[in-house]
C-alpha positions in Angstrom: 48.1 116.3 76.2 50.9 114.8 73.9 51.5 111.5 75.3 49.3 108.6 75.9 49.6 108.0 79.5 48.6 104.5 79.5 50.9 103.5 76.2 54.1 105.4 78.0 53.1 103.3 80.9 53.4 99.4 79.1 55.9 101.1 76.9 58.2 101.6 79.8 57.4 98.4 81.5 58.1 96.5 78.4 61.5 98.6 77.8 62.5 97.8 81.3 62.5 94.4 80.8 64.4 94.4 77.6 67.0 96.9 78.9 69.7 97.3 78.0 68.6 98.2 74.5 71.0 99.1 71.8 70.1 102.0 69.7 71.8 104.4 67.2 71.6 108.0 67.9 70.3 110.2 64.9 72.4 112.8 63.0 70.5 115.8 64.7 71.6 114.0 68.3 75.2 113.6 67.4 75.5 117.2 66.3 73.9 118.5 69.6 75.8 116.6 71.7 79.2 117.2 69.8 78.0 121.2 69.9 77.9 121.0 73.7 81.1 119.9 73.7 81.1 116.0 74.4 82.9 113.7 72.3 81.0 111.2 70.5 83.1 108.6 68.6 80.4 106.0 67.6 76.2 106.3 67.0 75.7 103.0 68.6 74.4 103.0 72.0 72.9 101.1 75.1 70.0 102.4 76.7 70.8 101.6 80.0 68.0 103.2 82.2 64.7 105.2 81.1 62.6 107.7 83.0 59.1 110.1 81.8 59.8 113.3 82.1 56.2 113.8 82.3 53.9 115.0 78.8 56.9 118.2 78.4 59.9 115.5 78.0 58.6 112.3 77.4 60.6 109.1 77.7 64.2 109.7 78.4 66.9 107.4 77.7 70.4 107.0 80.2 72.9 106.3 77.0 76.2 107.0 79.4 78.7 105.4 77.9 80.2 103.6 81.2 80.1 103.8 84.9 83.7 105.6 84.3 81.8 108.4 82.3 82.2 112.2 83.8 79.1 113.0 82.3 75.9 111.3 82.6 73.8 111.5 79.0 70.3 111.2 78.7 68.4 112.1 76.0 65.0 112.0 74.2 63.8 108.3 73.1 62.9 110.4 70.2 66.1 110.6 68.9 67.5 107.4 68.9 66.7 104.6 66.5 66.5 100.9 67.7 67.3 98.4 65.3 64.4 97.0 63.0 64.7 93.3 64.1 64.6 94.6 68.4 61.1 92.8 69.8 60.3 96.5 70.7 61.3 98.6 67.5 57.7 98.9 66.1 56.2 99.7 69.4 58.7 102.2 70.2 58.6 103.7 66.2 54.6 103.9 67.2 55.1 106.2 70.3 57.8 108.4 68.5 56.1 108.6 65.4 52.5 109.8 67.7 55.0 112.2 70.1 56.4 113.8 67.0 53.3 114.4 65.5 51.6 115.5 68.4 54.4 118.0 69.0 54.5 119.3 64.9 50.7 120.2 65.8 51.2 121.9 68.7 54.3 123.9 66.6 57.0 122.9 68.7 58.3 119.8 66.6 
């Protein structure tokens, strides 16, 4: 089992709340989306919905740009970064930190 079941569970509740969340999408996240062909222009973003994608995916975050968009984007809470000061950074650090560590064991981080 990767995730904590009952810490995804008042993780999400408390990110529901808060949403929308602004966030900054890492390098590796930027490259991948840019590689499949969509255009990124800025690494801020708004988390605007979230859904688990069970223990396999995880948290997912809707980062669509606007209602407008073509394409809908949603990606891994693990690759965004919320700012330091956010009520939720350190909670949200603790479950990415334990995901990726749990998934570097397993050899598939």
């Amino acid at each position: 089992m990767i995730d904590d079941k009952s810490q995804v569970a008042a993780l999400m509740r408390q990110m529901e709340v808060a949403l929308p969340i602004p966030a900054e999408m890492t390098s590796r996240l930027v490259h991948a989306l840019r590689d499949q062909g969509m255009r990124v222009r800025k690494r801020s973003v708004l988390i605007q919905h979230i859904f688990y994608h069970g223990d396999e995916g995880g948290i997912s975050c809707d980062i669509t740009p606007s209602r407008e968009a073509k394409e809908v984007c949603i990606v891994s809470l693990t690759h965004l970064r919320i700012p330091p000061k956010h009520p939720l950074a350190a909670d949200i650090r603790a479950y990415q930190r334990a995901r990726r560590e749990k998934l570097m064991r397993q050899g598939r981080g």
